[in-house]
N, C-alpha and C positions, 0 to 999 in steps of 0.2 A: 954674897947676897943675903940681907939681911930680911925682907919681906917685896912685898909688890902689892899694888895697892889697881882696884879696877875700879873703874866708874862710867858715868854715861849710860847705862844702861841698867836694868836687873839682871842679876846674876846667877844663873841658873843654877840649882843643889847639887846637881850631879859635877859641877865644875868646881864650885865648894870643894865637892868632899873630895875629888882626884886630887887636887894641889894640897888639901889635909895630908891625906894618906901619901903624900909623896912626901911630906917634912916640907913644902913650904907653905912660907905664913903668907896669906892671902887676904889683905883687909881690901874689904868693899865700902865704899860710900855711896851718897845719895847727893842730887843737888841738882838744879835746874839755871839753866843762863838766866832770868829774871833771879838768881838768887846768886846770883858773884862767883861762882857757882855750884859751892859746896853747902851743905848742909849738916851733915852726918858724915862719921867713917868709924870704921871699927878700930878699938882699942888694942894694939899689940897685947898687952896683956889682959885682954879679955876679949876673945874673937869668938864670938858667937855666929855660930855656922847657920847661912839662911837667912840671915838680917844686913840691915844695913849700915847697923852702930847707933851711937848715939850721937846725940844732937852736938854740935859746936855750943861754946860759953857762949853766952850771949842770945841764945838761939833759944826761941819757945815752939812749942809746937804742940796741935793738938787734933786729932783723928773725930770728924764730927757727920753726923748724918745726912741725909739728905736734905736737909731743909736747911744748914751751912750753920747754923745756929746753935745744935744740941750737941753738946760732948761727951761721945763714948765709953765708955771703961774700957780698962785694957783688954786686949784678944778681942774687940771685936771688931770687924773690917766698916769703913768709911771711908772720907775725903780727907787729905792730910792739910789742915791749913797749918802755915806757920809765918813766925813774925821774929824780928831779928833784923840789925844794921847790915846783913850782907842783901836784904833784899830791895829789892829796886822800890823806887819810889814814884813811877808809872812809866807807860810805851809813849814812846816820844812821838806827839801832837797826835796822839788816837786817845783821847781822854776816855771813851764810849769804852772801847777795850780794858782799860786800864779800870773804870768802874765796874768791869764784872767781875775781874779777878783779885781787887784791892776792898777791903771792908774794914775801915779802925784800925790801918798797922798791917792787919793780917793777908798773906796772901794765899788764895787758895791754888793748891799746885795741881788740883786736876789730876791729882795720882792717888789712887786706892791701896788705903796701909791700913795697917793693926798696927798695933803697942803692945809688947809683953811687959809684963809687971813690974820689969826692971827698966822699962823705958827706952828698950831698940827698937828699933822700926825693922816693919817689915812691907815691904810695898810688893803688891798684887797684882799692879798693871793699870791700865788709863780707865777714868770712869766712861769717858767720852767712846773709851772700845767694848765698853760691855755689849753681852749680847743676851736679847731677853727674848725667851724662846716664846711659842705661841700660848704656852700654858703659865706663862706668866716665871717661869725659872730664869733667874739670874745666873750667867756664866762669862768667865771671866777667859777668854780666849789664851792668851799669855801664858797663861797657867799651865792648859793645858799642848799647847805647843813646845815651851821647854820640856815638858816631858816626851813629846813625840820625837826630839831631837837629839834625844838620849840613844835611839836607834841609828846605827851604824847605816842602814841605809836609806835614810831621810835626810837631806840636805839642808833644808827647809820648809816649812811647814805654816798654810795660817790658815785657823778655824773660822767656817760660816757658819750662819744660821738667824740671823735676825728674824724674828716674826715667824718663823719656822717651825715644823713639828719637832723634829731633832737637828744637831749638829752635821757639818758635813765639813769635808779638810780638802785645798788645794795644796798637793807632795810636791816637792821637786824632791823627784828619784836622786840619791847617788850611785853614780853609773859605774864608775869603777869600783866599789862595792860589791853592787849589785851582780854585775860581770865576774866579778872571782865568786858570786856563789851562787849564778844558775842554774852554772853544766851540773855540778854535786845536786843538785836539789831538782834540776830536771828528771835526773837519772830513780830518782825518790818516787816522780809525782808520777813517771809512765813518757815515754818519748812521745804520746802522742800530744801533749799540750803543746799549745806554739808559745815562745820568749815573752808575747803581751801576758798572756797571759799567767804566764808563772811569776812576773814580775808584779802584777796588780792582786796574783793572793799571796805574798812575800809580804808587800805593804799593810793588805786588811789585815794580815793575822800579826803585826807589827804593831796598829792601832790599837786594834783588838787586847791585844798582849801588855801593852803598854797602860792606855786609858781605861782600868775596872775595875770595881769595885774592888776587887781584891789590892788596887795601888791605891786605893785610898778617896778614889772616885765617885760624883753619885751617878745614881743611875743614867740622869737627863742628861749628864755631862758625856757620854759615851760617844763615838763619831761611830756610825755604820757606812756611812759612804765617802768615799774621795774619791778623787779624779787626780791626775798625773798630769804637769806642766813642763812642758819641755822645753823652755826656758827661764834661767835663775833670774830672781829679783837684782837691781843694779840702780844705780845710782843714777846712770846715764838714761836709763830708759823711762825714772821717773817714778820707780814703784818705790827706792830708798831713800829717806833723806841722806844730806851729807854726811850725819853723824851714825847711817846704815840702820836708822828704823823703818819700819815700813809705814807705809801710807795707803791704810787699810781702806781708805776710799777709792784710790787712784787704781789699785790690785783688785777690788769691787768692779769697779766700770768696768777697768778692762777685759773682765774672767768674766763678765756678766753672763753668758751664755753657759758657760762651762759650770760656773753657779747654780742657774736654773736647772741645769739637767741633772743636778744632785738630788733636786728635791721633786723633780717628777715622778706621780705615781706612787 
């Protein structure tokens, strides 16, 4: 086995650095089906951990603000437009679509990156998933759920809080996990707690643990409350797409209540 190569998604640090520290080489790429549909991959001899390589020949690209127009200097985060013959050259008979996301060549990908100074990409998650708290704080969901997913018993995880005072997280528990370590930690916390509830402060002090300032976090970005789903996201029920992203609107509706009551009070 000479390397292994991931794509389709972001790739989480903590999964980085396992496949580091085990000796295999792990190049990640970037790339979107409107773009044929690689864009980036990391360089065998130069894999820089946390990114997503550098561009293919042929390939421009450039991290620009909110107004699509101004471009950033490197390290700092924006919209990643880029332009290059592997990109489409519009959605077939939706010309209306095709005009939002085509401008001069360029296409804007809807994905929030940086550029470090050597010109890898690092992409941060979808602009369209931000979530902009009540005080006006920008937070980048994604971000913060690869980190909650570092936790042995957290299966999956997606951050709320649009328009909201603070953050809140819907968990799906790992239950076989979590089951090899109740009884030990029941026996810690006093026999009189019941299983809910030893299981629901296992998870806050997980978050807790996980998402602080001390990992690198700021403050707003913090989740003090979740709630527990007892059942996992799927493909078939309509919360993943085919390619296992979630469809953060469709997981919205349906949790809408279980939402709401995060931020009661």
């Amino acid at each position: 086995l000479r390397f292994i190569i991931s794509g389709g998604g972001a790739l989480p640090i903590h999964v980085d650095e396992f496949f580091d520290s085990a000796g295999v080489l792990l190049l990640n790429g970037y790339g979107l089906t409107e773009t044929s549909p690689v864009l980036s991959l990391r360089d065998p001899r130069r894999n820089v951990l946390g990114t997503s390589g550098q561009r293919l020949p042929e390939t421009e690209w450039e991290v620009r603000g909110e107004d699509g127009k101004t471009s950033l200097p490197p390290g700092e985060k924006g919209i990643l437009w880029v332009r290059g013959p592997q990109v489409m050259s519009g959605y077939f008979r939706n010309p209306e679509a095709t005009h939002r996301v085509l401008v001069d060549g360029w296409f804007n990908t809807g994905d929030l990156a940086r550029l470090t100074a050597r010109d890898d990409v690092i992409i941060c998650g979808r602009a369209k998933d931000t979530i902009v708290l009540r005080g006006g704080e920008n937070v980048e969901p994604e971000v913060i759920e690869a980190r909650l997913l570092q936790s042995p018993f957290i299966s999956d995880v997606v951050v709320v809080g649009h328009t909201k005072k603070h953050l809140g997280a819907l968990v799906i528990p790992d239950r076989e996990a979590l089951a090899a370590f109740v009884p030990a930690d029941r026996n810690r916390r006093g026999p009189a707690l019941p299983e809910k509830t030893i299981v629901n402060k296992i998870l806050h002090e997980e978050v807790t643990r996980l998402v602080s300032p001390e990992c690198g976090f700021r403050v707003f970005e913090r989740v003090p409350r979740i709630t527990c789903l007892e059942q996992s996201f799927s493909v078939e029920d309509g919360t993943l797409t085919p390619t296992l992203k979630k469809r953060r609107s469709v997981i919205e509706a349906r949790y809408a209540a279980q939402i709401e009551a995060l931020f009661d009070g």
